[in-house]
N, C-alpha and C positions, 0 to 999 in steps of 0.2 A: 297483544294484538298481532294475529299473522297477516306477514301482505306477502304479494306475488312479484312483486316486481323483479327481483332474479329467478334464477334455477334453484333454487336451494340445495334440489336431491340432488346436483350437479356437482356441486362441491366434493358433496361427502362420499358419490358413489367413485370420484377419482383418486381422495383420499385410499377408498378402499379397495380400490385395486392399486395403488400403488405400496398397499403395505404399508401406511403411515397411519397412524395415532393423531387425534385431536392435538395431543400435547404438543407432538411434532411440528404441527403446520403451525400453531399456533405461535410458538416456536419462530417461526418463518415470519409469522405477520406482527411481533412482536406486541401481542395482545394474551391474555389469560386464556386458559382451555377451557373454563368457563363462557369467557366471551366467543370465542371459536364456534361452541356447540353449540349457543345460541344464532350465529348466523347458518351455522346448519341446518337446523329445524326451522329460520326462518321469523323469530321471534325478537332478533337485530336485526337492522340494516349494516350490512358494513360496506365500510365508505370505497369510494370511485379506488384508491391508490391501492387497499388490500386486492381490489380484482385483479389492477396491474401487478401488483407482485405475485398472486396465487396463478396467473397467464405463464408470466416467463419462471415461476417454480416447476410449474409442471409441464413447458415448453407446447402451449395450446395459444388458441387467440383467448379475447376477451370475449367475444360475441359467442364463441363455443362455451366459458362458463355462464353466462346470463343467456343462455338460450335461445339465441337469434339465429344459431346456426347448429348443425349436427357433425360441421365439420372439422375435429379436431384442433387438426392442422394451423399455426398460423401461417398470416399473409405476410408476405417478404416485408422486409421493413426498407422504407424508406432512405436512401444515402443521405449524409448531411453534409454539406458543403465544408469544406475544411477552409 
C-alpha cells in the first residue's frame, strides 16, 4: 500500500545529490537498506524521530522533508533556559 503523507521523492532526491547510498543513510537512521528504500518509495511509513534525525543530517527543517515547505533552510532553533 502506498500513501502520501510525506515527500518520499524528497528523501531520496537529497540523498542524491548529496552523494550518499541508501546504505549510508540508512546507516544514519540505524535501520536496514532494505527498510530505508522502502520509506523511499513510499511503501513505509517511518516514524516522526527518523524525519528529526534525516533534518539535522542533512542540516534542512522537518517541514522542508515532508513537503510543507520548499524552503531548505531550517528555522533558528529555540534557546533553552539553562
Amino acid at each position: 500500500m502506498r500513501t502520501e503523507i510525506l515527500k518520499y521523492g524528497r528523501i531520496r532526491d537529497i540523498r542524491i545529490d548529496r552523494g550518499l547510498t541508501q546504505e549510508q543513510v540508512a546507516q544514519v537512521l540505524h535501520v536496514s537498506q532494505n527498510t530505508y528504500s522502502q520509506y523511499e518509495i513510499g511503501t513505509t511509513r517511518y516514524p516522526l524521530d527518523a524525519v528529526v534525525t534525516l533534518a539535522e543530517f542533512y542540516g534542512v527543517s522537518v517541514d522542508y522533508l515532508v513537503g510543507l515547505t520548499d524552503e531548505p533552510a531550517p528555522y533558528p532553533r529555540r534557546r533553552t533556559a539553562r
